[in-house]
C-alpha positions as CSV (number, residue, x, y, z in Angstrom):
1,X,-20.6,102.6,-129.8
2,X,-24.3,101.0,-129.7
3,X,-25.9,102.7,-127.0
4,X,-28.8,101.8,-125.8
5,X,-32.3,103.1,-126.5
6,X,-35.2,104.1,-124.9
7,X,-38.5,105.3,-124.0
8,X,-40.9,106.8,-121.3
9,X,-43.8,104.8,-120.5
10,X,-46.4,106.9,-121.1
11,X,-45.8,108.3,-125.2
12,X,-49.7,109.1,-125.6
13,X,-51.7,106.0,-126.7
14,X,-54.1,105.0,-123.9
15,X,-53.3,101.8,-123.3
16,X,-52.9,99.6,-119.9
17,X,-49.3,99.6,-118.4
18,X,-48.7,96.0,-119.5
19,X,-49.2,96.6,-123.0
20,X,-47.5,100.2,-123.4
21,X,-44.6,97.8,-121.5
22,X,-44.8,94.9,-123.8
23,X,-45.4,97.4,-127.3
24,X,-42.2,99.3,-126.0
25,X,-39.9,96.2,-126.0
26,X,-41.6,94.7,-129.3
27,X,-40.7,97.9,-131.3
28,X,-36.7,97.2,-130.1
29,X,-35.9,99.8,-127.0
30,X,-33.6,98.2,-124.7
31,X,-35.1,100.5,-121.4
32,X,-38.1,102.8,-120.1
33,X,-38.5,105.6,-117.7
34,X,-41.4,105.8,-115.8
35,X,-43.7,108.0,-113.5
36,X,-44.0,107.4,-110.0
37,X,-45.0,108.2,-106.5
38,X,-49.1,108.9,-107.2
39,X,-51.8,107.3,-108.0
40,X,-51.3,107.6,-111.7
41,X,-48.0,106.0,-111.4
42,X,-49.8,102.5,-109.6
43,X,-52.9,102.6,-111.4
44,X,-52.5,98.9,-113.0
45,X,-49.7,97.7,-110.6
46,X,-48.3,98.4,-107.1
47,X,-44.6,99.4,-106.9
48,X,-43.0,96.0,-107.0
49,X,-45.4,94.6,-109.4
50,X,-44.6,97.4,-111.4
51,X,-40.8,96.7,-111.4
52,X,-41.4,93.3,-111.5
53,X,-43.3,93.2,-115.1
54,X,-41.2,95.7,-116.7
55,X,-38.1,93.0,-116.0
56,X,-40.5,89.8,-117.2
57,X,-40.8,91.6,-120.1
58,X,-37.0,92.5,-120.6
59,X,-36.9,96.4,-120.6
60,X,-34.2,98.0,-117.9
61,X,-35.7,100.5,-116.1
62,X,-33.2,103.3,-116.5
63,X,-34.8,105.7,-114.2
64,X,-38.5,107.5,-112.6
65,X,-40.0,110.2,-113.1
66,X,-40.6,112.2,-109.7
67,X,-43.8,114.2,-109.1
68,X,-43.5,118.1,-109.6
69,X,-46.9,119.9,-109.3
70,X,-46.1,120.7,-105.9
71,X,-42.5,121.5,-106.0
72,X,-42.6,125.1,-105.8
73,X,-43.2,124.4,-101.8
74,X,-39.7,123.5,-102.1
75,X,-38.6,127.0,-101.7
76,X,-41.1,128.5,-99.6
77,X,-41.4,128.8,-96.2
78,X,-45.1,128.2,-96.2
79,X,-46.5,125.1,-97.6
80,X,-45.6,121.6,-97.6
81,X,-41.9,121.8,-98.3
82,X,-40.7,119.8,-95.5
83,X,-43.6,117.0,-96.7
84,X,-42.1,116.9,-99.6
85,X,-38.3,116.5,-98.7
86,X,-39.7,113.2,-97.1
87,X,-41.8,112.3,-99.9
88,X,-38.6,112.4,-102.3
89,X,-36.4,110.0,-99.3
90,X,-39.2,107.6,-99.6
91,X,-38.7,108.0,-103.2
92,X,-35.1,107.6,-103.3
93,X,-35.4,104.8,-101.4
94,X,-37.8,103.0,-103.4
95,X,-35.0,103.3,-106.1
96,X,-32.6,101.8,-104.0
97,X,-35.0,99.1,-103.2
98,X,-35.9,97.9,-106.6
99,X,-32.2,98.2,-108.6
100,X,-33.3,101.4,-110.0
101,X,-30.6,103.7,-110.8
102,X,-31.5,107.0,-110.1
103,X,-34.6,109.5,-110.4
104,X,-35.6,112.9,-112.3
105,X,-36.9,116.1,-110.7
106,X,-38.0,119.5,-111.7
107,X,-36.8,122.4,-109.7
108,X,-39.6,124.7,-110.2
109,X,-43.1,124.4,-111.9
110,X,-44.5,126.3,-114.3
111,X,-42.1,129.3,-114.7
112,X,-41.8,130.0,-110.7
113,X,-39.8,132.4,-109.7
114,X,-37.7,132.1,-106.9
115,X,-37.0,134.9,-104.9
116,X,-34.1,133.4,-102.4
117,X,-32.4,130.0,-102.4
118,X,-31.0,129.3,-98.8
119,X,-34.5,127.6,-97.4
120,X,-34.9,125.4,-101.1
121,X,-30.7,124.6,-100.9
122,X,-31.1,123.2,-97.7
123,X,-33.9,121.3,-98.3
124,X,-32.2,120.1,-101.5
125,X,-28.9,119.3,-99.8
126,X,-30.8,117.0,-97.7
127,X,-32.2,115.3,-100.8
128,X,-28.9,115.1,-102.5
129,X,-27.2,114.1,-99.0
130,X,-29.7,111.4,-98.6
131,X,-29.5,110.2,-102.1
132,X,-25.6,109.8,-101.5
133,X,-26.2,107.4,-98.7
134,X,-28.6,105.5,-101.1
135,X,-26.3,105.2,-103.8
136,X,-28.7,106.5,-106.0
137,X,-28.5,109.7,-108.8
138,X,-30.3,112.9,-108.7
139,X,-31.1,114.3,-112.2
140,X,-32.3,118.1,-112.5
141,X,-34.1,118.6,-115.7
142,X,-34.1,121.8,-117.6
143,X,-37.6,123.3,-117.7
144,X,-38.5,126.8,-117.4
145,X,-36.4,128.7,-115.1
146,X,-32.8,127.9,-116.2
147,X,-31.0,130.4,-113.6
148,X,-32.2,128.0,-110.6
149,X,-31.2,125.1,-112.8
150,X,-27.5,126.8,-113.1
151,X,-27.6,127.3,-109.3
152,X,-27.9,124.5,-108.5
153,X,-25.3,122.7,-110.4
154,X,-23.0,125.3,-110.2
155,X,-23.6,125.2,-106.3
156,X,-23.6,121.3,-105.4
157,X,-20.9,119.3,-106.8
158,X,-21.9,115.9,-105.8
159,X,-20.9,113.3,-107.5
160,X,-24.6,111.7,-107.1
161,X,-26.7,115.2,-108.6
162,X,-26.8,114.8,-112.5
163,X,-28.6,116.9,-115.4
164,X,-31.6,115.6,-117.3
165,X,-31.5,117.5,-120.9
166,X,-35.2,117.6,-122.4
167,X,-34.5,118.7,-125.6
168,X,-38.1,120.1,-126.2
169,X,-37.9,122.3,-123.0
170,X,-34.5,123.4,-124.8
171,X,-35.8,124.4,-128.2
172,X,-39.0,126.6,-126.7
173,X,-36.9,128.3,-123.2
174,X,-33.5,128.6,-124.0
175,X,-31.9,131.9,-126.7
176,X,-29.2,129.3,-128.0
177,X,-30.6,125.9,-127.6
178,X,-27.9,123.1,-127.9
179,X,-25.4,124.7,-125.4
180,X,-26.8,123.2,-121.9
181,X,-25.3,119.8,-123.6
182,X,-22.4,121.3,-123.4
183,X,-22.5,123.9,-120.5
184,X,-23.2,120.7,-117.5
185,X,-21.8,117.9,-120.2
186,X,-19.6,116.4,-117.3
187,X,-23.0,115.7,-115.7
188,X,-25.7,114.8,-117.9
189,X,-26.8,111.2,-117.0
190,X,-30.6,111.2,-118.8
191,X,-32.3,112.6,-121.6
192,X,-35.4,113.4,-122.4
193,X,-35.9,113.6,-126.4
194,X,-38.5,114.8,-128.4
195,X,-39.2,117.7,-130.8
196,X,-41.4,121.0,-131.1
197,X,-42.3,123.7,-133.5
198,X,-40.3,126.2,-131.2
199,X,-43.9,127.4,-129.8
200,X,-44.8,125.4,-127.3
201,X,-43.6,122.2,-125.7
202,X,-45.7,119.3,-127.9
203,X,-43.2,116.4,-127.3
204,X,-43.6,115.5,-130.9
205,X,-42.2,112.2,-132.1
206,X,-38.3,113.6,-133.0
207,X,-37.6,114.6,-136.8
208,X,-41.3,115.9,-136.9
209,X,-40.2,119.5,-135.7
210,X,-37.8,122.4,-135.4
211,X,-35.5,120.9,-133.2
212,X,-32.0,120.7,-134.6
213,X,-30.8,117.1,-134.6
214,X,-27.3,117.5,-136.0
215,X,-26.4,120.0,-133.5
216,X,-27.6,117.8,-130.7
217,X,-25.9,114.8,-132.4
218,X,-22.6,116.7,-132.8
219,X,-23.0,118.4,-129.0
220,X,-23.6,114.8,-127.5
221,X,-20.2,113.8,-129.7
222,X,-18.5,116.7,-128.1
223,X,-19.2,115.3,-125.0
224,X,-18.3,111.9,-125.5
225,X,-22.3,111.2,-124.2
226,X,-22.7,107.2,-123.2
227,X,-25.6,107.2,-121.7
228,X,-28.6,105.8,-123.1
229,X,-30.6,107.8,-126.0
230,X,-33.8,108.0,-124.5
231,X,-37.4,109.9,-125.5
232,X,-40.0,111.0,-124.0
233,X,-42.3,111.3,-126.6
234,X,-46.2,112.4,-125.3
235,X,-47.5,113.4,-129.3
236,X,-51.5,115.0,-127.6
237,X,-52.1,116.9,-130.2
238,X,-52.3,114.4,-133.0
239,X,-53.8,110.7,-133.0
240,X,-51.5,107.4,-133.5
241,X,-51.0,104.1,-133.0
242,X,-48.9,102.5,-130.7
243,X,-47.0,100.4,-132.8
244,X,-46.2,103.4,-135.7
245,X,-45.5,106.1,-132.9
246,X,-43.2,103.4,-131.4
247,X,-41.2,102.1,-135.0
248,X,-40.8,106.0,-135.8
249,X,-38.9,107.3,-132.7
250,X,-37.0,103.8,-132.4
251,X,-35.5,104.0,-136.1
252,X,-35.0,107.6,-135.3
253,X,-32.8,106.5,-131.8
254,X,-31.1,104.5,-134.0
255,X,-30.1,106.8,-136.7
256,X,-29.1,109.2,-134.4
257,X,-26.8,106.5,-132.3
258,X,-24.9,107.0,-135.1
259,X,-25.0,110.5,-136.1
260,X,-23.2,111.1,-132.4
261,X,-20.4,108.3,-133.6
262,X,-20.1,109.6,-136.8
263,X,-19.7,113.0,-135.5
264,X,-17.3,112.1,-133.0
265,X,-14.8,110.4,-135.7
266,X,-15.2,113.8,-137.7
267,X,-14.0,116.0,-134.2
C-alpha cells in the first residue's frame, strides 16, 4: 500500500512558516504536523490562518503538537495542573474546529518521576473524556519515563487515546528498542521518525544513525501499520538546506513505504 508521507513543520532550517509549508509540499510529502498553542506556534499566522495556508498549499494536516514544558503540573497537587486540563480542551477543541484529526502529548517532561497517579489519571480522564465528545484522538508519545506511558495505556482503553512512537526517544530510552511498536500496535495512530547515535536524542535526518530501520520496517509490517510515515526531523547539530534535508528524508519515507510492504508479503 502507498501510504502517505510526512513531515513536522519545524525540521531546523530557519525559515518563515509559509515557506517551511510550501518547501515541505515541493519536496513530495502528502501531510505536516505542527506545534501549537504558544506563541511560537502563531508567530507568522493566527490559528485559522495557519490552517488555512497549510490547505492552499495542499498538505493535510495530520495532527499538532501540544505544549509540554509544563506538564509535570499534571500530576501534582501544587501548580497549574487544573490550568492546564483547560488549556488542552481549548486545544482539543481547536482540532475539532479546524478538521484536524487528533493531537500529541507528552506525559512527563524531562525524565519526571511520578510518585502517585490518581490526581494525574483523573485529570487525564477528563482530557481523554472531553476528547471523546470532540471526536478527536489523543496520542501519548514515548519519551522518557516509559512506566507512566504503560500506565496509562494499559489503564484507559478508549477508543479515542492513541500511542505516538518517536523512534529517536526509542533508540536512546528503551533496553530493546523496536518492541513498543509492537507492545501498543493496536494503538499507534502517529509517528514520530528520525534517527540518533544511541547517545542522545539528535532527530537526525533517518538512515544517518544507529537506529535500526529493518526492524522498525518489519515491526510496522507485523502490525499491519496504515497510518501515515511521518518524521520529525529537527537535524541542530549540523547545517542544511531546506531543500536537501527535505529530498533526503522524503526518498527515505519512500523507500521505507516499501520495506514495511515488502516485509509484510515475506510474514
Amino acid at each position: 500500500m502507498d501510504r502517505k508521507i510526512g513531515i513536522y513543520s519545524w525540521f531546523g532550517v530557519m525559515l518563515t512558516m509559509e515557506d517551511r509549508l510550501r518547501e515541505i509540499k515541493k519536496a513530495g510529502f502528502d501531510s505536516t504536523m505542527l506545534w501549537w498553542g504558544d506563541e511560537v506556534a502563531f508567530w507568522d499566522f493566527n490559528k485559522e490562518e495557519l490552517v488555512e495556508k497549510a490547505e492552499e498549499i495542499g498538505l493535510l494536516i495530520e495532527n499538532i503538537h501540544l505544549p509540554y514544558y509544563d506538564i509535570n503540573s499534571l500530576w501534582e497537587k501544587s501548580g497549574d495542573g487544573g490550568r492546564l486540563v483547560n488549556d488542552y480542551k481549548g486545544w482539543i477543541k481547536d482540532c475539532s474546529d479546524y478538521g484536524i484529526g487528533g493531537a500529541v502529548i507528552h506525559l512527563e517532561h524531562d525524565g519526571y518521576h511520578i510518585d502517585g497517579t490518581d490526581l494525574g489519571f483523573e485529570r487525564l480522564y477528563e482530557i481523554i473524556d472531553y476528547a471523546e465528545k470532540m471526536g478527536v484522538d489523543i496520542a501519548v508519545e514515548n519519551t522518557r519515563n516509559i512506566e507512566i506511558l504503560r500506565k496509562v495505556l494499559n489503564n484507559f482503553k478508549s477508543k479515542h487515546l492513541k500511542f505516538c512512537y518517536d523512534s529517536s526517544h526509542d533508540w536512546v530510552i528503551c533496553e530493546n528498542p523496536g518492541d513498543l511498536i509492537l507492545e501498543f500496535g493496536d494503538r499507534l495512530k502517529y509517528l514520530h521518525l528520525s534517527d540518533n547515535d544511541m547517545k542522545k536524542d539528535r532527530h537526525w535526518i533517518p538512515g544517518t544513525g544507529k537506529v535500526d530501520w529493518e526492524l522498525i520496517a518489519e515491526n510496522f509490517s507485523k502490525i499491519g501499520f496504515e497510518g501515515n510515515i511521518s518524521f520529525e526531523v529537527c537535524p541542530f547539530d549540523y547545517e542544511g538546506k531546506a531543500e536537501a534535508i527535505l529530498a533526503s528524508t522524503y526518498g527515505f519515507g519512500v523507500d521505507l513505504n516499501n520495506k514495511i510492504n515488502s516485509k509484510g508479503r515475506n510474514i
